[in-house]
C-alpha beads as a LAMMPS data file, in Angstrom:
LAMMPS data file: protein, C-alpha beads

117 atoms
116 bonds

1 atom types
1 bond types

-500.0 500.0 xlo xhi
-500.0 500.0 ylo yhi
-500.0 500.0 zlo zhi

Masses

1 110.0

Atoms # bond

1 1 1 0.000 0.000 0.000
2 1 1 1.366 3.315 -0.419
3 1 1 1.054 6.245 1.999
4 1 1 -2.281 7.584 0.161
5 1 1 -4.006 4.463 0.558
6 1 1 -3.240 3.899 4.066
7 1 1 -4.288 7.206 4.896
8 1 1 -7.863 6.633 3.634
9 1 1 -7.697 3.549 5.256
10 1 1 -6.835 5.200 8.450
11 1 1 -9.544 7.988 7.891
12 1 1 -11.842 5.502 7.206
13 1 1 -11.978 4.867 11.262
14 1 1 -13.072 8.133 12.319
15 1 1 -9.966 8.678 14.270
16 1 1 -10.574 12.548 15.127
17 1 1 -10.776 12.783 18.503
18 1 1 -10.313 9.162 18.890
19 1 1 -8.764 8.183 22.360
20 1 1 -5.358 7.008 22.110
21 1 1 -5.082 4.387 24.515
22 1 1 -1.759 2.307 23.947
23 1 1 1.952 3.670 22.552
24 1 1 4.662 1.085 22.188
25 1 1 8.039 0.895 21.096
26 1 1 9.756 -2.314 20.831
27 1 1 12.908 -3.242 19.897
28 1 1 14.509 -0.626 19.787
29 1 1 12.138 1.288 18.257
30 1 1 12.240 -1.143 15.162
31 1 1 8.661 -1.587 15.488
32 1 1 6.061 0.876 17.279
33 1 1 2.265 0.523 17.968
34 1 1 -0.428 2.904 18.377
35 1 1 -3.726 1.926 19.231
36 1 1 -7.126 3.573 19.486
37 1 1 -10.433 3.399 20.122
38 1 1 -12.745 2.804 17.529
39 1 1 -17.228 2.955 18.418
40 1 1 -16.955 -0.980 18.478
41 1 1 -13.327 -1.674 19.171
42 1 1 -9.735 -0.713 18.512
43 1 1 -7.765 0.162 15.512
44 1 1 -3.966 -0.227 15.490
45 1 1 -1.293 1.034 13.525
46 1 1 1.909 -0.710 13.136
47 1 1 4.830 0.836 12.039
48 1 1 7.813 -1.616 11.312
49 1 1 11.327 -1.034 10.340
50 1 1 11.731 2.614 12.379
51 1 1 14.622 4.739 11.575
52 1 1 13.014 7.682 13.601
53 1 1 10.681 7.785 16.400
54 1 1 10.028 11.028 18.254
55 1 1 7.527 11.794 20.980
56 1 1 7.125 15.071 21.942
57 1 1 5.167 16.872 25.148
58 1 1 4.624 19.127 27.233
59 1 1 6.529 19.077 30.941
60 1 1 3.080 19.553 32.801
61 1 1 1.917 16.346 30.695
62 1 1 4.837 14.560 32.609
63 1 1 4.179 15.416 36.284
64 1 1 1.634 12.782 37.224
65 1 1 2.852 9.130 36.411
66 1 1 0.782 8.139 32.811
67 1 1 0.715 4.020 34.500
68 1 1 -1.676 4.870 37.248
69 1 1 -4.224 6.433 35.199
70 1 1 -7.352 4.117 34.377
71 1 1 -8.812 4.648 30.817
72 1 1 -10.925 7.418 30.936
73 1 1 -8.034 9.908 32.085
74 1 1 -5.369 8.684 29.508
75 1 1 -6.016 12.707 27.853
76 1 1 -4.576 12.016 24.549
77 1 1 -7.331 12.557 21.967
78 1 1 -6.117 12.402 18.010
79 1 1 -7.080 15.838 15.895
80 1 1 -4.601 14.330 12.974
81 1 1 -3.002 11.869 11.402
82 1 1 -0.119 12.537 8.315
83 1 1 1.220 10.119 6.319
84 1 1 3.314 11.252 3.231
85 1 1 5.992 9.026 1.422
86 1 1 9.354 10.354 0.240
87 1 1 12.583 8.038 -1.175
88 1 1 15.908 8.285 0.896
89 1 1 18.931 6.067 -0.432
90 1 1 17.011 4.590 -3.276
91 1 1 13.909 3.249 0.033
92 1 1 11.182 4.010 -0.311
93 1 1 9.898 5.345 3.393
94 1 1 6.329 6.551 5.301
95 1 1 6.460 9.378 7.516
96 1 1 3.864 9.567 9.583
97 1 1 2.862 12.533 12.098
98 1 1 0.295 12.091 14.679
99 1 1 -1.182 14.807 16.420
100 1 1 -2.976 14.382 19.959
101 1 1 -1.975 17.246 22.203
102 1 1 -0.429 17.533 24.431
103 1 1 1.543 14.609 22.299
104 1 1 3.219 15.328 19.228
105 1 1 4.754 11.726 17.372
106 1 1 6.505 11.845 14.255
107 1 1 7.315 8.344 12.778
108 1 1 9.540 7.180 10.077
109 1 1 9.242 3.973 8.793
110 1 1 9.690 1.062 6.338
111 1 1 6.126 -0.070 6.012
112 1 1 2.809 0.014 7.852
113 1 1 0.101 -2.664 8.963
114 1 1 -3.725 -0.530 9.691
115 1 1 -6.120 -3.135 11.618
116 1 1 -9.237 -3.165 13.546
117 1 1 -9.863 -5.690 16.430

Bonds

1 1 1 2
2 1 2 3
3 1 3 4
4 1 4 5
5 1 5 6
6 1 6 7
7 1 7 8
8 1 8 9
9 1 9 10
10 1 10 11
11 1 11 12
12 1 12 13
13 1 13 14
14 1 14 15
15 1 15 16
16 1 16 17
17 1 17 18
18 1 18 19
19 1 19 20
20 1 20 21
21 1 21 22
22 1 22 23
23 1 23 24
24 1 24 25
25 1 25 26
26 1 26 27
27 1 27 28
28 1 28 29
29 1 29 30
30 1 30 31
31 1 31 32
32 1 32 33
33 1 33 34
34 1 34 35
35 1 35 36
36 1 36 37
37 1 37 38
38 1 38 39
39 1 39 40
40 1 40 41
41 1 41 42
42 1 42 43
43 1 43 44
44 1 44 45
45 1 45 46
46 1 46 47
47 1 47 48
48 1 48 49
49 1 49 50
50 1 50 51
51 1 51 52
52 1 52 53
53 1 53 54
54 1 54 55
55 1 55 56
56 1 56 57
57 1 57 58
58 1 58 59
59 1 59 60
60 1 60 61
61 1 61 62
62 1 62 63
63 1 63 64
64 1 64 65
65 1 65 66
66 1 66 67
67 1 67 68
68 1 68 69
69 1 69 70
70 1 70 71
71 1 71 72
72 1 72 73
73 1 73 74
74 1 74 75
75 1 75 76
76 1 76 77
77 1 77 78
78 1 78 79
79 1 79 80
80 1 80 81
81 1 81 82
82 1 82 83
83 1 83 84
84 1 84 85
85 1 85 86
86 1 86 87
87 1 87 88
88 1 88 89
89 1 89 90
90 1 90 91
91 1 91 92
92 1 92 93
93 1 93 94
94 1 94 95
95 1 95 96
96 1 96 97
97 1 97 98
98 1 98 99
99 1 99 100
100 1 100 101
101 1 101 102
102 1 102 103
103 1 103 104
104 1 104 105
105 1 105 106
106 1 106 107
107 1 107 108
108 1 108 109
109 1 109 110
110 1 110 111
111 1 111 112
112 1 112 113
113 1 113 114
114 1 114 115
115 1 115 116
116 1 116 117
């Protein structure tokens, strides 16, 4: 898929003002989930084969420890979602910018999996 089609696939969920309710990195950041809710379940995107993964907030954001809230005060609510494609050393790449303030995530990454569950 190329970043066009994933992005209608993505707005196809109704993701503005979606709750964000999971953000993963694994492996180094070689592979990086984020997971919303949907009206009857959750969508994820999977981002595999990171070569840059930046989260960005606010210090205030940071002052009360993110594990011990329950679901309905995680306060990260998606207004966008980016994807464009570009070429870098003959690769074809996604870069991906998510906006849900006070969180700011730019991903960039070989290829991307969009599922609902």
């Amino acid at each position: 898929m190329n970043a066009q089609q994933i992005q209608q696939k993505i707005e196809g969920y109704h993701y503005w003002d979606a709750r964000m309710v999971k953000l993963r990195s694994d492996y180094f950041g070689y592979e990086v989930k984020i997971v919303f809710q949907d009206t009857d379940g959750e969508v994820k995107i999977h981002f595999l084969g990171c070569s840059r993964v930046c989260f960005t907030t606010s210090i205030e954001d940071r002052l009360h420890p993110l594990r011990e809230m329950n679901l309905s005060q995680i306060p990260y609510f998606i207004q966008d979602i980016d994807i464009t494609e570009y070429e870098k050393c003959n690769k074809s790449l996604f870069n991906c910018r998510v906006t849900a303030p006070p969180l700011d995530i730019e991903i960039v990454c070989n290829s991307m999996l969009v599922n609902k569950e």
